[in-house]
C-alpha positions in Angstrom: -3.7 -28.8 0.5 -1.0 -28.9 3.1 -1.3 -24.9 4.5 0.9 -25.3 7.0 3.5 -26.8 4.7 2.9 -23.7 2.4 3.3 -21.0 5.1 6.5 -22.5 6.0 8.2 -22.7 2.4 7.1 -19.4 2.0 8.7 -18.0 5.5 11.6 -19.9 5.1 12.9 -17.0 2.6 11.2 -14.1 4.5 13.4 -11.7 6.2 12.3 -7.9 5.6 8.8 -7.7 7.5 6.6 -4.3 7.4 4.3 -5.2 10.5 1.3 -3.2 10.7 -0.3 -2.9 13.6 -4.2 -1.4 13.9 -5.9 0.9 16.4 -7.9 -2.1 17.6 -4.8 -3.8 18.4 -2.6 -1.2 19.9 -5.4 0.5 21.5 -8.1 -0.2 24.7 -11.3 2.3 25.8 -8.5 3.6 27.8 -5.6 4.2 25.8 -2.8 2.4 24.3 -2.4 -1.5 24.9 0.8 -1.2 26.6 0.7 -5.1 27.4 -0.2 -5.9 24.0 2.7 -3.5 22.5 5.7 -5.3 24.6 4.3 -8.8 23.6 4.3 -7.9 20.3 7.8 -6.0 20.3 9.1 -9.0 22.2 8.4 -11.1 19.8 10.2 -9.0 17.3 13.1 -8.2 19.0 13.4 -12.3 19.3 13.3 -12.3 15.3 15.0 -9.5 15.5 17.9 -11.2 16.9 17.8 -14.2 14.3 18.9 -11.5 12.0 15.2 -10.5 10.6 14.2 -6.9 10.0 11.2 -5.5 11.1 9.4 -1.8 10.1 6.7 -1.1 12.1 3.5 0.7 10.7 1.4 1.7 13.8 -2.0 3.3 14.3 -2.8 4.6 17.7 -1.5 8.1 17.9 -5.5 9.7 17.8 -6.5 7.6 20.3 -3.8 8.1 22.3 -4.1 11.9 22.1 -8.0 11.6 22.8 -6.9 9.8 26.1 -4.5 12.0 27.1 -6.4 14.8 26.8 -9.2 13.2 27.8 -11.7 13.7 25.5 -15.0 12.4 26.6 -16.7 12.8 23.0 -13.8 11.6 21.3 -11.9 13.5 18.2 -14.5 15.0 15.6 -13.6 17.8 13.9 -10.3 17.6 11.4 -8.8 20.4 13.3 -9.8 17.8 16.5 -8.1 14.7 15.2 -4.9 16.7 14.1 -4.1 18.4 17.6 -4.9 14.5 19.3 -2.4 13.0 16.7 0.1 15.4 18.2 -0.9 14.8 21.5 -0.8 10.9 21.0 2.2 10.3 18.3 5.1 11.5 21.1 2.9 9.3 23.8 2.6 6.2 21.2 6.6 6.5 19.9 7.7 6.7 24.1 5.4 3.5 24.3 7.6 1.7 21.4 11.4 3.4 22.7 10.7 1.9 26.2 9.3 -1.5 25.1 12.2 -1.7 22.3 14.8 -0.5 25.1 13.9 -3.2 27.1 15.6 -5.8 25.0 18.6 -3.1 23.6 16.9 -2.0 20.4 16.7 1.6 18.6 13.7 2.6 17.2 13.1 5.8 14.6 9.9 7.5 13.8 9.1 8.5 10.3 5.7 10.0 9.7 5.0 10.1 5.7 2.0 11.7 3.9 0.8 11.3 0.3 3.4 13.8 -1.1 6.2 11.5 0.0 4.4 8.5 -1.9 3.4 11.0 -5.7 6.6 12.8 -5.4 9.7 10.7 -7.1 12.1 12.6 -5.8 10.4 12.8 -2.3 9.6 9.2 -2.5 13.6 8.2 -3.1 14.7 9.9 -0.1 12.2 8.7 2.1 13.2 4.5 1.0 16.8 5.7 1.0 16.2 7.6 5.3 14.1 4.1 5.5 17.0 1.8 4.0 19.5 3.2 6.6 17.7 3.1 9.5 17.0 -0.1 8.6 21.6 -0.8 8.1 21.6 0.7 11.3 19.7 -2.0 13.3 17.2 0.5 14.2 13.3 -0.6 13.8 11.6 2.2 11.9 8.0 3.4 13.2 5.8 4.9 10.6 2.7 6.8 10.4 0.8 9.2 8.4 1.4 12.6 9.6 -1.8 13.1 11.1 -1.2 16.4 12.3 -1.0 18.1 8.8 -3.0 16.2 6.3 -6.4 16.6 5.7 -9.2 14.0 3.8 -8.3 15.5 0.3 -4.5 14.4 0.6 -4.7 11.5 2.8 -3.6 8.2 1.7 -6.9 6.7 3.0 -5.9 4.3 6.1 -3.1 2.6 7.1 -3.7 -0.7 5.5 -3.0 1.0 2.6 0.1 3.2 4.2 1.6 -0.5 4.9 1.2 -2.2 1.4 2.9 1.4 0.0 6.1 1.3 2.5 6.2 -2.9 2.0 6.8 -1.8 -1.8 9.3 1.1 -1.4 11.1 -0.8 1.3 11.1 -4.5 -1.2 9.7 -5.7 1.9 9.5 -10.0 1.6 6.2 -10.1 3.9 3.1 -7.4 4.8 2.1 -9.0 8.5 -1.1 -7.2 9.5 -2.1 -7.5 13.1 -6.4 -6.3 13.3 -9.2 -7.6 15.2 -10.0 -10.0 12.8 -9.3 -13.5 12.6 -8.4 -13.2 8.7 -10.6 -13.6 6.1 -13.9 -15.7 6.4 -16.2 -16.8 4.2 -18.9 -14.9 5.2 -20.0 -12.4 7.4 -19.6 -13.7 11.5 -22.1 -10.9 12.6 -24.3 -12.3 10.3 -23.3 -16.2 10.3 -22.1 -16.9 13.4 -20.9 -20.4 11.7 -18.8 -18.3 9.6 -14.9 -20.0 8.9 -11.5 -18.4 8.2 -9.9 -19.1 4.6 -6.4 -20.0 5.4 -4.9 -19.7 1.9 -5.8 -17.1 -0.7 -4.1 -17.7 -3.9 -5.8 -15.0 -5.8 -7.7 -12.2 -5.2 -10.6 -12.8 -7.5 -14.5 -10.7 -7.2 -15.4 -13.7 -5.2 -12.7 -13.0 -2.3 -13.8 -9.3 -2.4 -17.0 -9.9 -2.2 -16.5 -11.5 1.1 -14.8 -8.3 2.7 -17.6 -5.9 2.5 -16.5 -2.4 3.4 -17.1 -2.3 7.7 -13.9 -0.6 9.7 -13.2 -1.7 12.9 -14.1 0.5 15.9 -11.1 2.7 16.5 -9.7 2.7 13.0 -10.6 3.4 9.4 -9.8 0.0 7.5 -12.1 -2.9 7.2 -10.7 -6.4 5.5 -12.0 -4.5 2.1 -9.0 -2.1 2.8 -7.0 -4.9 3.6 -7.8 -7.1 0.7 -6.7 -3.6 -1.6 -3.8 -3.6 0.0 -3.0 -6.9 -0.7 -3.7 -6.2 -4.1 -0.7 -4.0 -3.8 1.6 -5.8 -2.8 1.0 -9.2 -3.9 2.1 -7.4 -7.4 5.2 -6.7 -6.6 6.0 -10.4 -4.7 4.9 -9.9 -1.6 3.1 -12.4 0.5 0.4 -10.8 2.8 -0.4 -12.8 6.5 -3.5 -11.2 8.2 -4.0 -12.4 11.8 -5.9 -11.4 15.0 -3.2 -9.0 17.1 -4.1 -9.7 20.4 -3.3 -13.0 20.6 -0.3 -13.6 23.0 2.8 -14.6 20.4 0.9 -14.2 17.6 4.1 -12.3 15.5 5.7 -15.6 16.7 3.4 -17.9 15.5 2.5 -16.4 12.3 6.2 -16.4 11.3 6.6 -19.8 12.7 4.2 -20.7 10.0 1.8 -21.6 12.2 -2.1 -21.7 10.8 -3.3 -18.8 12.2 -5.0 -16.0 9.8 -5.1 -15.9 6.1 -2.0 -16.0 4.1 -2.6 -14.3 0.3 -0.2 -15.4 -2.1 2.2 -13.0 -4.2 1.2 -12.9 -7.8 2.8 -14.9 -10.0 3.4 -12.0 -12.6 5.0 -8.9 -11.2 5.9 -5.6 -12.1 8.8 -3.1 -11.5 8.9 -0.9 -8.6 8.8 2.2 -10.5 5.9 0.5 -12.7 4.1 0.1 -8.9 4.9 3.6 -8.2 3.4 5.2 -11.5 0.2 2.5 -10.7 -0.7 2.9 -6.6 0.6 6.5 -6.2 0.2 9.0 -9.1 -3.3 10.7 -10.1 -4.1 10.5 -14.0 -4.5 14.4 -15.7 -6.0 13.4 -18.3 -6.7 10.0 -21.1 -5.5 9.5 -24.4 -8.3 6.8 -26.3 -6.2 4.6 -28.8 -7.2 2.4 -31.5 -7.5 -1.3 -31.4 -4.2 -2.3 -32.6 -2.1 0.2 -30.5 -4.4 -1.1 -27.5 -3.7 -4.8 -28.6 0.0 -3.7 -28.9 0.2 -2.2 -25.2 -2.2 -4.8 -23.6 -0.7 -8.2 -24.7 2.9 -6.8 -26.1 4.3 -4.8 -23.7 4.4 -2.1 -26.2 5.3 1.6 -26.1 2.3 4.2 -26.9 3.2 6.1 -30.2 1.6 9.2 -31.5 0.1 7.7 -34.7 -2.3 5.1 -32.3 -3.9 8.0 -30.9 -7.4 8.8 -31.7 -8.1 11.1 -28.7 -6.8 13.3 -26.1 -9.3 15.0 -23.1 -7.8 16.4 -19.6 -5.0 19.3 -19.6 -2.0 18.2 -18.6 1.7 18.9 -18.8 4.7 16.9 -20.1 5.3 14.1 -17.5 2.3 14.0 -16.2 0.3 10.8 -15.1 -2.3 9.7 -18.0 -4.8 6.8 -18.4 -4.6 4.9 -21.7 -8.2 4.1 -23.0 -8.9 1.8 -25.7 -12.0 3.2 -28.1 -14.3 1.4 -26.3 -13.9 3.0 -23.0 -11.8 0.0 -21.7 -8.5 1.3 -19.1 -5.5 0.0 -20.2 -2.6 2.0 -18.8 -1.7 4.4 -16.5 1.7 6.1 -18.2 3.9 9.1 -17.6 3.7 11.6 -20.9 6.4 12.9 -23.5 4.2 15.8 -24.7 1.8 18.2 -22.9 -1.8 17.7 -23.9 -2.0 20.6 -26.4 1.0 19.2 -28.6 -0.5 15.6 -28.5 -4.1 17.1 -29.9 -1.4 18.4 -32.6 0.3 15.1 -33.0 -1.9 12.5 -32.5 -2.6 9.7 -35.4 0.7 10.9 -36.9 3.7 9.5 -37.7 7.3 9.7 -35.4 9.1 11.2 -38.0 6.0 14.1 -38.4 6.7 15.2 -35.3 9.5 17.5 -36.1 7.5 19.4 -38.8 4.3 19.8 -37.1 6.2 20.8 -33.6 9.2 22.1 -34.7 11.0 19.7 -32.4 10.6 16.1 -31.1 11.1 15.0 -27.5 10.6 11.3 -28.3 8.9 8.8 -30.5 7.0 7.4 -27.8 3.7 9.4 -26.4 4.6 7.1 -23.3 7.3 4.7 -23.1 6.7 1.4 -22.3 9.2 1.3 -19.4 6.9 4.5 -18.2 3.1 3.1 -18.2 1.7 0.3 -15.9 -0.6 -1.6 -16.9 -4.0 -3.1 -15.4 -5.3 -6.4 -14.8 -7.9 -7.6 -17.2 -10.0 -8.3 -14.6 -9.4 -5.1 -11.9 -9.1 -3.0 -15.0 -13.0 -1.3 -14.1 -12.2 -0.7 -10.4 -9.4 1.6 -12.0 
């Protein structure tokens, strides 16, 4: 197989580029890597100027705080971490406005957290504030907001941050810089004979398998968290490059084409941006079990969920609300957005459409979830769901 031939048809068409860029990367024992910052934004101020677009999604802000205010035990506590994230996040955005300024550029700061991503309101305006910064020829620097979230209502790391803004932004590459070659196929500490896997055409329990669940040293995401985040956005048609971010150029090379890392190929089905949204960002209230042939009709037709193929309802939950789709033997189908609350689908289920009016005294809808409303999973990710 000709990789090199594949990275380049593939980059030929690329020219929105979320760029994620890890604490190992941006970061030394003694702060931020402000030599590794410029080379990088260097490199994408020259793309820049070839009329690519660029968002940057950076880690570095806690280590930058624990630096600054020189934290000899690091940042421990949550209240800790928060106050070094506020510390660090003014220090890390003045490292990008002067390396950026050196060739011209703007750069904005946008710091998200998981209400922005749940939210479909919330989650409009932030791709629309995202959108115009990016019409406005100014490179967008994003975060979590470290200073207000806590573990319960974190989006995880910022591997998965990146694969969520590459889908709200309909991003055509997810470059991630870590301290990692790419993937290999097995574990270096372990093998030291171990080899990178240039080209991943699908993410199969084999590839996983090969990621195992380590994080680097200054940040929370191991390739397992890289690998689910390419799982993300490979759905929606995006091409994921991962490549070791402190090699000099290496933003240049990898969108040069060059061999460097492992590229993991878009799936060759996708799904609808709001279908991604409902999947990676909403938190199911409650199931609704199904029989067989309403489950056969959803899994392999694309079908809406009506009322009369439902056998069960469990979870209290309002209309609109996120709910998996269970087939009767315990198999996830769906996750859809609900017509009815759960106490009128207990009073509705198994029944006709045209019941509905009778037994309610009104009907929203035929559907129990519209098709256009439930995403469905992969056959073969549908147990990690």
């Amino acid at each position: 197989m000709n990789y090199s031939a594949i990275r380049k048809d593939i980059l030929s068409s690329v020219r929105r580029v979320v760029l994620k860029l890890g604490s190992s990367v941006v970061t030394t024992d003694k702060g931020l890597d402000h030599r590794i910052i410029r080379g990088i934004v260097d490199d994408v101020c020259h793309f820049k100027k070839l009329g690519k677009e660029f968002i940057m999604v950076s880690s570095g802000a806690v280590a930058a705080g624990v630096r600054r205010m020189n934290l000899k035990e690091g940042a421990r506590t949550i209240p800790q971490k928060q106050a070094a994230a506020s510390v660090g996040q003014s220090r890390l955005m003045a490292t990008y406005e002067a390396a950026f300024g050196r060739h011209g550029m703007r750069v904005g700061q946008m710091l998200l957290t998981k209400d922005d991503f749940t939210d479909r309101r919330r989650y409009l305006n932030a791709r629309n504030t995202l959108i115009t910064l990016l019409s406005w020829g100014v490179v967008p620097i994003i975060n979590e907001n470290d200073t207000v979230v806590v573990d319960e209502i974190k989006l995880g790391d910022n591997d998965n941050l990146s694969a969520l803004v590459a889908t709200m932004a309909d991003a055509d590459l997810l470059l991630t810089l870590t301290d990692m070659e790419g993937l290999l196929d097995c574990d270096p500490r372990t093998h030291p004979e171990a080899c990178l896997i240039p080209i991943v055409e699908d993410i199969t329990p084999e590839i996983r398998s090969l990621a195992g669940g380590t994080s680097g040293k200054s940040g929370r995401g191991g390739m397992a968290s890289k690998l689910a985040a390419a799982e993300k956005v490979r759905i929606s048609g995006i091409p994921m490059i991962i490549v070791k971010g402190k090699i000099p150029g290496i933003v240049s090379l990898a969108m040069a084409g060059d061999p460097c890392g492992t590229l993991i190929f878009p799936s060759k089905e996708k799904i609808s941006s709001r279908k991604h949204w409902i999947r990676y960002n909403l938190q199911p209230e409650g199931e609704l079990t199904v029989d067989e042939g309403a489950a056969k009709a959803i899994e392999f037709a694309g079908k809406s969920l009506l009322p009369i193929g439902v056998i069960g309802v469990s979870g209290n939950f309002e209309q609109g609300a996120a709910v998996h789709v269970v087939s009767s033997q315990g198999r996830k189908l769906a996750l859809g957005l609900i017509n009815y609350s759960s106490d009128e689908m207990e009073k509705i289920m198994g029944r006709q459409a045209v019941e509905i009016d009778w037994i309610l005294g009104y009907r929203r809808n035929d559907e129990a979830i519209h098709a256009d409303n439930m995403a469905l999973f992969d056959p073969e990710h549908r147990e990690s769901f």
